[in-house]
C-alpha positions in Angstrom: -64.2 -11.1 12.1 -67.7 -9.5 11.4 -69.8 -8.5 14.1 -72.2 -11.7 13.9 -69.1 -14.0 13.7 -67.7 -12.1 16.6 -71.1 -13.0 18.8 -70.5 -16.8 17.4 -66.8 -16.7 19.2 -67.9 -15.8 22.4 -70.7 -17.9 22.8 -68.9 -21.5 21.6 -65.8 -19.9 23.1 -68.5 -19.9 26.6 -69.4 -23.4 26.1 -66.1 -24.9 25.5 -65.1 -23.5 28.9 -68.4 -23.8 31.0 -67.7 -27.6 29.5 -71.3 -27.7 27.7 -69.2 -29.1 24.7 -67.2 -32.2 26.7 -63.5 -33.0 25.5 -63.3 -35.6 22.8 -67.0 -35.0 21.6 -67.2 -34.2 17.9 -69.4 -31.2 17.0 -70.9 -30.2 13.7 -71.4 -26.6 12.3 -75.2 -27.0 12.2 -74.8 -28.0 15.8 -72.7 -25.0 16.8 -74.9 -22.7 14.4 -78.0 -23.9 16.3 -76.3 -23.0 19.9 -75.6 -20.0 18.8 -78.6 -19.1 16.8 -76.7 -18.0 14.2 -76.3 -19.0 10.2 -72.9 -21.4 9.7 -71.0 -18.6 7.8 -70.4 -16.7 11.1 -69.8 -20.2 12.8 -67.2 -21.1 10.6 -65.2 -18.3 11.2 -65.3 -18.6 14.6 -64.7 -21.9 14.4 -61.8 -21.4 12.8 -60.0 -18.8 14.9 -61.2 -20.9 17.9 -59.3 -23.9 16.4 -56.5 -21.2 16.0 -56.1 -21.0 19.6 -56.5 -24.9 20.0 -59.6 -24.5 22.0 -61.0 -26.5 19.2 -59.2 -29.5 17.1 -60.3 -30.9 13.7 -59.4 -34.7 13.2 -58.0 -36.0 9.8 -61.3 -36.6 8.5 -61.4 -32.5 9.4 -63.8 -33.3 11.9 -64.6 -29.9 14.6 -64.2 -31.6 18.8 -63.2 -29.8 22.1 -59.5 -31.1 22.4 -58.6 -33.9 25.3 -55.3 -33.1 27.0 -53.2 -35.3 28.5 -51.6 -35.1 31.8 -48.1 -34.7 30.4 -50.0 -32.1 28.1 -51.0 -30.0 31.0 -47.5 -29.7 32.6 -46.0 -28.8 29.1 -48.2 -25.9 28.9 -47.8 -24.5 32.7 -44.0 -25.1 32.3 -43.9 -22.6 28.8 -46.4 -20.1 30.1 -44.4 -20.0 33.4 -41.0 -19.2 31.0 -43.2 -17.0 28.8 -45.2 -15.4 31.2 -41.9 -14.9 33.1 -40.6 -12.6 30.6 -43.5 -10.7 29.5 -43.0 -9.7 32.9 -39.7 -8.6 32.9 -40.2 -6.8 29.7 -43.7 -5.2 30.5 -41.6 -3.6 34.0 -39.3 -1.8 31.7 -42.2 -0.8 28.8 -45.4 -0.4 30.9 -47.1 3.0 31.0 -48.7 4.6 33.9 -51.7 4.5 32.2 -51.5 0.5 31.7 -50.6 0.7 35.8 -53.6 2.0 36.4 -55.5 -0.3 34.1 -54.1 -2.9 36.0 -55.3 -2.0 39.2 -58.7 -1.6 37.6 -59.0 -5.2 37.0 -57.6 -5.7 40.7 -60.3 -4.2 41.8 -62.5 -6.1 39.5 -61.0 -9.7 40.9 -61.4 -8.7 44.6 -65.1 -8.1 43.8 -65.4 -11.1 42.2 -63.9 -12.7 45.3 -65.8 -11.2 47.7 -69.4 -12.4 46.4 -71.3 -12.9 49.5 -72.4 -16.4 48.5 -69.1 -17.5 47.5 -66.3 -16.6 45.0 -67.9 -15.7 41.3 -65.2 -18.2 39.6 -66.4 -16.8 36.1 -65.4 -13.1 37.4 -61.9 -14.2 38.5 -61.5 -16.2 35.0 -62.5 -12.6 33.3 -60.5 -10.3 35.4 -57.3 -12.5 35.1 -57.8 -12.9 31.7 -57.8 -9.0 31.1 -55.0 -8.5 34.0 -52.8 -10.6 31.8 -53.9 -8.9 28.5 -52.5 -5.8 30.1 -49.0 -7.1 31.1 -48.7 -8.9 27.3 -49.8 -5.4 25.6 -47.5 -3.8 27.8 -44.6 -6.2 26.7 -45.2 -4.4 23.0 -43.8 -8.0 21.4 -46.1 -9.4 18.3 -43.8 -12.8 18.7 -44.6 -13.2 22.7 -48.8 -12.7 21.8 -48.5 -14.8 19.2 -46.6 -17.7 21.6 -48.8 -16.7 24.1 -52.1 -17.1 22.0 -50.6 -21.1 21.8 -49.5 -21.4 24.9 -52.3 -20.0 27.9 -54.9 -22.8 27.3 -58.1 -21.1 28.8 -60.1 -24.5 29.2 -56.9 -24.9 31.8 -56.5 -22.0 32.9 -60.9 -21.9 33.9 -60.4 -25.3 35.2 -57.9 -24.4 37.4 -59.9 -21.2 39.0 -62.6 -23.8 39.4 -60.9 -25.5 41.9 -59.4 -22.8 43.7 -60.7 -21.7 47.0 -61.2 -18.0 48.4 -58.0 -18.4 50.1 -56.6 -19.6 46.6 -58.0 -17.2 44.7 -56.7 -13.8 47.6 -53.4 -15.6 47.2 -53.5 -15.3 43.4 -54.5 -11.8 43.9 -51.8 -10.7 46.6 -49.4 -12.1 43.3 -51.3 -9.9 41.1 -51.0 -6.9 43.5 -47.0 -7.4 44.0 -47.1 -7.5 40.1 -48.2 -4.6 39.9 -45.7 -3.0 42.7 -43.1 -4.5 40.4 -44.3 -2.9 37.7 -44.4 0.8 39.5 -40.7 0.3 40.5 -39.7 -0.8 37.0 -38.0 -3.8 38.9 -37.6 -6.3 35.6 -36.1 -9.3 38.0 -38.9 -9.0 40.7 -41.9 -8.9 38.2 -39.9 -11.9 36.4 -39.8 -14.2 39.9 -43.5 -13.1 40.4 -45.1 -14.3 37.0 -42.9 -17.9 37.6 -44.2 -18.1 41.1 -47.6 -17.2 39.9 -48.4 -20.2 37.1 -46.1 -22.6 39.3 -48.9 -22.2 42.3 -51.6 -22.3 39.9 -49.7 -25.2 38.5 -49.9 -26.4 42.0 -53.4 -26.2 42.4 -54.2 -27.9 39.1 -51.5 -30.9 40.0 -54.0 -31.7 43.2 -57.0 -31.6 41.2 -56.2 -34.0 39.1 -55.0 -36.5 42.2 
């Protein structure tokens, strides 16, 4: 993508997930070019690849709206990103670097001082450190066919809903995971870091069942 349709991504990408475009609402490309201040070339193209990773929908009348997901939805998608996520594990313990071991702690470190914000967890920080934490253990994997079922799979409207209802004990026990991940990883123990990743998304799973009621 060109730079300008690159600066379009991020910003729709930001108000699909901070929920300033609402599931089920239709959208326009003069709408999203305005909120982005950008012409609707660049817009289209992110529209596009945004629609690629089904954080946006078109309807049959190939009309642009934040997709709705249904309950049953939502537990398909924690149920293949636990398998999935499972064995990027396992295969990122046998393939990871020590220079990808040290990235990881990086973004540890990152999370913990997101956690730690004196007037209360910065949720937006704990969406961006996970998000790169996991980036790590799929590059680490070396598998073009896992990123591509992972770019399917990890919804991130779910995955920032989720963090949004997770409290600072939620969120340390999401980091003590990612901190035995990494353990895992320096011990090149495939089965551990496999049991890890499932118990991870089955507790976020967890957390996202209550919020619903």
């Amino acid at each position: 993508m060109s730079r300008a349709s690159q600066e379009a991504y991020r910003k729709i990408r930001a108000g699909i997930l901070s929920g300033h475009f609402p599931a089920g609402q239709f959208v326009t490309e003069d709408e999203f070019a305005q909120f982005c201040a950008l012409s609707r070339t660049p817009v289209r193209e992110a529209i596009a690849e945004l629609v690629s990773e089904m954080l946006l929908q078109r309807s049959d009348t190939n009309r642009v709206f934040v997709p709705v997901w249904s309950d049953d939805d939502e537990e398909e998608l924690f149920s293949l990103r636990a398998m999935l996520e499972s064995h990027c594990a396992g295969r990122a313990a046998r393939l990871i670097s020590d220079e990808q071991i040290t990235e990881l702690r990086g973004h540890c470190d990152f999370i913990d001082r997101a956690i730690a914000e004196a007037d209360g967890p910065d949720v937006s920080g704990f969406v961006e450190g996970n998000r790169h934490f996991h980036a790590v253990i799929l590059a680490a994997a070396q598998s073009e066919r896992l990123a591509q079922l992972m770019k399917f799979v990890v919804s991130q409207i779910v995955v920032h809903r989720t963090a949004e209802q997770y409290s600072r004990a939620d969120m340390e026990q999401s980091q003590r995971d990612h901190r035995d991940l990494v353990r895992a990883f320096e011990t090149r123990d495939e089965d551990w870091a496999r049991a890890l990743a499932n118990t991870h998304i089955r507790r976020a799973a967890s957390v996202y069942r209550a919020m619903r009621g």
